[in-house]
C-alpha positions as CSV (number, residue, x, y, z in Angstrom):
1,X,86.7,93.6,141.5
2,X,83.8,91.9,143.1
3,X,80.1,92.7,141.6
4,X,78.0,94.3,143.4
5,X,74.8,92.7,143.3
6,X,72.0,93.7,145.0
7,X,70.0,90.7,147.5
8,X,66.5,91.8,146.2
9,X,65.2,93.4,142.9
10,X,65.0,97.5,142.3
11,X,61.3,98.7,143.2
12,X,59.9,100.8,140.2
13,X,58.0,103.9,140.1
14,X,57.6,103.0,136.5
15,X,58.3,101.2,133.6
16,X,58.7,100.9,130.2
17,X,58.3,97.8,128.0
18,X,61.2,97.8,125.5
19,X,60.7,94.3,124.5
20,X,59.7,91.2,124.6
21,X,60.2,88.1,122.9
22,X,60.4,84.4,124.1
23,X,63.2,84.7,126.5
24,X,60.8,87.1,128.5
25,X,60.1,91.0,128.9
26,X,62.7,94.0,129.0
27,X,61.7,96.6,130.9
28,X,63.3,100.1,131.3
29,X,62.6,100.7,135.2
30,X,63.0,104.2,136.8
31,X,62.9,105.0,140.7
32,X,64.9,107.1,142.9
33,X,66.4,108.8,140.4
34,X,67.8,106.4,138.4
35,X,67.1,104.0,135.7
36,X,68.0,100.2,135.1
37,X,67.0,97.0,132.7
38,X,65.2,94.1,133.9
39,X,65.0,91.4,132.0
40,X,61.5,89.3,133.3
41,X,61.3,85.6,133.2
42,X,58.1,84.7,134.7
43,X,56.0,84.8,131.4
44,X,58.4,82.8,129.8
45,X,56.4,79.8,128.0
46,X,56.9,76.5,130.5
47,X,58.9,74.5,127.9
48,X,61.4,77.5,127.4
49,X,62.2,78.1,131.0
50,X,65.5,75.8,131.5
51,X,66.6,77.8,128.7
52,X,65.8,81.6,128.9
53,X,66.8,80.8,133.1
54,X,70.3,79.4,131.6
55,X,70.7,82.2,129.4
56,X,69.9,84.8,132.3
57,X,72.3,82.9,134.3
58,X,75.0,83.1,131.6
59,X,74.8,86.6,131.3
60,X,74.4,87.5,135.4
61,X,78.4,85.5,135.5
62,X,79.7,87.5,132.7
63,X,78.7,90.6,134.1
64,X,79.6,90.0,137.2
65,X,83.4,89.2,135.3
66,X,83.4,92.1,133.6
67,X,82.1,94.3,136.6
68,X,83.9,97.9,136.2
69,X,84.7,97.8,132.6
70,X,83.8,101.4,131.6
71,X,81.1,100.5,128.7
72,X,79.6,97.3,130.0
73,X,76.2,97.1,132.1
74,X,76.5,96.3,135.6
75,X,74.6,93.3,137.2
76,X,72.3,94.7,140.1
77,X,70.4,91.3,140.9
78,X,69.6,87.9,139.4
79,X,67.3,85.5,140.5
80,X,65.6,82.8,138.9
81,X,63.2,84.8,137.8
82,X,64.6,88.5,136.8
83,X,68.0,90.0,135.4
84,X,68.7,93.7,136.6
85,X,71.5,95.6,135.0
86,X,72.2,99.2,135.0
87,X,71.0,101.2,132.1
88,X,73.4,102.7,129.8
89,X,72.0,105.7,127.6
90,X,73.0,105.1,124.0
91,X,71.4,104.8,120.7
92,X,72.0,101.3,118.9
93,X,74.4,101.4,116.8
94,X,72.1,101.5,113.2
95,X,70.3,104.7,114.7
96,X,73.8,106.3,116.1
97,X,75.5,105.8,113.0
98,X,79.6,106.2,114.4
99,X,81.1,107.8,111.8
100,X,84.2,109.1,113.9
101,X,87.1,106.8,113.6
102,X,87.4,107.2,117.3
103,X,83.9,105.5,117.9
104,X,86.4,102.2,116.4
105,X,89.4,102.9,118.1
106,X,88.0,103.3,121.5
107,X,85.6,99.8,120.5
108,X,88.3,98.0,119.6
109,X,90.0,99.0,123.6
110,X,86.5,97.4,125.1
111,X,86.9,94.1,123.0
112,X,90.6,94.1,124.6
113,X,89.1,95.0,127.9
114,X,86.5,92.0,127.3
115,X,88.7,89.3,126.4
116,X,91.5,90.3,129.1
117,X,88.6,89.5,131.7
118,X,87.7,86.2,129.9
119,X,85.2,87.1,127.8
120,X,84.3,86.3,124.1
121,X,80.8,88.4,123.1
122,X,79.9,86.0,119.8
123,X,76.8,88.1,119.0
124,X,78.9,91.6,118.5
125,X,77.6,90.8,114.4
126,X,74.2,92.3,115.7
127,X,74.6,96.2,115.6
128,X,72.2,96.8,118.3
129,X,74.4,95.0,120.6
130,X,76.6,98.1,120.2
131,X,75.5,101.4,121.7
132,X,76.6,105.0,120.5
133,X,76.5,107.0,124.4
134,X,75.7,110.8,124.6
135,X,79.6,111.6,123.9
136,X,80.0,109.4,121.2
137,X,81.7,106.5,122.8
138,X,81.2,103.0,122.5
139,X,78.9,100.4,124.7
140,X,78.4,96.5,124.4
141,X,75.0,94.9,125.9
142,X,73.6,91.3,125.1
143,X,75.7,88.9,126.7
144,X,73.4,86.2,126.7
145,X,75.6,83.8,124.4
146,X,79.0,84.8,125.6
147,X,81.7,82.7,126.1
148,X,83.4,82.6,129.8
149,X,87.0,81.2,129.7
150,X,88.3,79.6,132.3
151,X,91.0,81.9,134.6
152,X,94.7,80.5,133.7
153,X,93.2,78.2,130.6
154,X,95.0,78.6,127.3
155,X,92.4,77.8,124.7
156,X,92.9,77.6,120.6
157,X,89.0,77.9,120.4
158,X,88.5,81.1,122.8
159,X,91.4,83.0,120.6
160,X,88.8,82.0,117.9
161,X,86.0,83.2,118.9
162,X,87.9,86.7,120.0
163,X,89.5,86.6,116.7
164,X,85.6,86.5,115.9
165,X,84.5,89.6,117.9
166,X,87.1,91.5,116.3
167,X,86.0,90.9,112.8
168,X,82.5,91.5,113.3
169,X,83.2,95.4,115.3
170,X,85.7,95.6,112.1
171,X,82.5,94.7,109.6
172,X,80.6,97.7,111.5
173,X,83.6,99.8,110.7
174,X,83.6,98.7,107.2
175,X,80.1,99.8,107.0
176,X,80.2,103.2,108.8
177,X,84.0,104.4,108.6
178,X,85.5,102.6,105.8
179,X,88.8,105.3,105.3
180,X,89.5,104.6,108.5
181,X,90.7,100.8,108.5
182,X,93.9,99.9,108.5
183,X,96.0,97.8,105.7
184,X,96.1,94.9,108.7
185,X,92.1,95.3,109.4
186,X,91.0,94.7,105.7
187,X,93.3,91.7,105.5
188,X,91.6,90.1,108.6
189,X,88.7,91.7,107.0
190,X,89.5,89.5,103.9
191,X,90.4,86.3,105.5
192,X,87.5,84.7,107.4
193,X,87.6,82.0,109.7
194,X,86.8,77.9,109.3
195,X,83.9,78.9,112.1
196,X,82.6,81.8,109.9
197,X,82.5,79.6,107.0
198,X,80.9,77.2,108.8
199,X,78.3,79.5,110.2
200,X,77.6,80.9,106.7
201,X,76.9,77.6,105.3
202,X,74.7,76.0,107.9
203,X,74.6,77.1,111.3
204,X,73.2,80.3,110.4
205,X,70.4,78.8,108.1
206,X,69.8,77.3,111.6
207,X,69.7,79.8,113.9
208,X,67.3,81.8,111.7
209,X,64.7,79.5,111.8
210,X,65.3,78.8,115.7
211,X,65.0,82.6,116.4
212,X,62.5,83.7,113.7
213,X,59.7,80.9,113.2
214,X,60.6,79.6,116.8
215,X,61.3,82.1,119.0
216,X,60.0,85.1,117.1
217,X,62.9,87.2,118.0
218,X,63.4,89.8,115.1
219,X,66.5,91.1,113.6
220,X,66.7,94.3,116.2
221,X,66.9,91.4,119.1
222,X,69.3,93.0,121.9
223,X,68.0,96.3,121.5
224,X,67.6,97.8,125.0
């Protein structure tokens, strides 16, 4: 189903700064009766603009892929200098706290829902990527860093990095609703991946120092 994005960004009656860090401002906008995100580029520092406007560009393609997946923002404009989604009312997943079992069950239906469209999340480790909505069902936000497979491409590396996805939503179950995993969950549970190795031994050594003495981001980044 096509996305359908808007030619020119929301006007707000007001707004609310929910964050900001070096890949610009987020902004919880409200006007005629509704509320959306907007993600604001043009403070971005000069020498991080390619970047922050490759990541906003990223993320305005997946969503425009995933457009009518129940539990996934949908893209209202993108320009080269602001990202507007719709907002989806939730509490991150560290203040929600799922502790039904159906919170996990109905999760792990959106991760099939994402990767049947082509898309691997690769940040899903983050809990407030994952919202808890008003009735206790599950929402995914953040795609910044996602993975887009091609349509009709048959790739060892994308089964991966879904394998990947799974693992991490399975770690939040772990944490939050441990009775409820399965014999077949803690065995994948148990058995990690050459990448997640790899990641644990270097690449996330790395990536905290990018994010946290580079970028400043903190360890709530996505929240919003």
């Amino acid at each position: 189903m096509a996305s359908t994005t808007s030619t020119t960004p929301a006007s707000a009656t007001a707004s609310q700064v929910l964050k900001r860090d070096a890949f610009g401002a987020i902004h919880l906008c409200q006007g005629d009766d509704r509320q959306w995100i907007r993600r604001d580029l043009r403070q971005v520092r000069w020498w991080l603009r390619p970047l922050a406007g490759m990541a906003a560009a990223r993320e305005a393609r997946v969503l425009r892929r995933l457009d009518g997946i129940d539990g996934v923002p949908r893209l209202l404009h993108h320009s080269p200098a602001l990202l507007e989604r719709s907002h989806i009312a939730g509490l991150p997943m560290q203040e929600g706290r799922p502790v039904n079992p159906d919170y996990f069950r109905r999760a792990r239906h959106l991760l099939r829902a994402l990767h049947a469209r082509g898309v691997a999340h690769n940040d899903l480790a983050k809990e407030p990527n994952w919202l808890v909505r008003e009735d206790d069902t599950p929402a995914v936000i953040d795609f910044q860093i996602a993975t887009l497979r091609r349509p009709g491409c048959r790739s060892r590396w994308f089964r991966l990095l879904m394998r990947e996805d799974l693992r991490h939503l399975l770690k939040h179950k772990r944490m939050y609703c441990p009775q409820a995993l399965t014999p077949v969950e803690k065995r994948l549970l148990a058995s990690s991946s050459w990448l997640s190795r790899a990641w644990r031994r270097s690449g996330k050594r790395f990536y905290n120092w990018l994010t946290r003495r580079v970028l400043r981001w903190q360890d709530n980044e996505g929240r919003g």
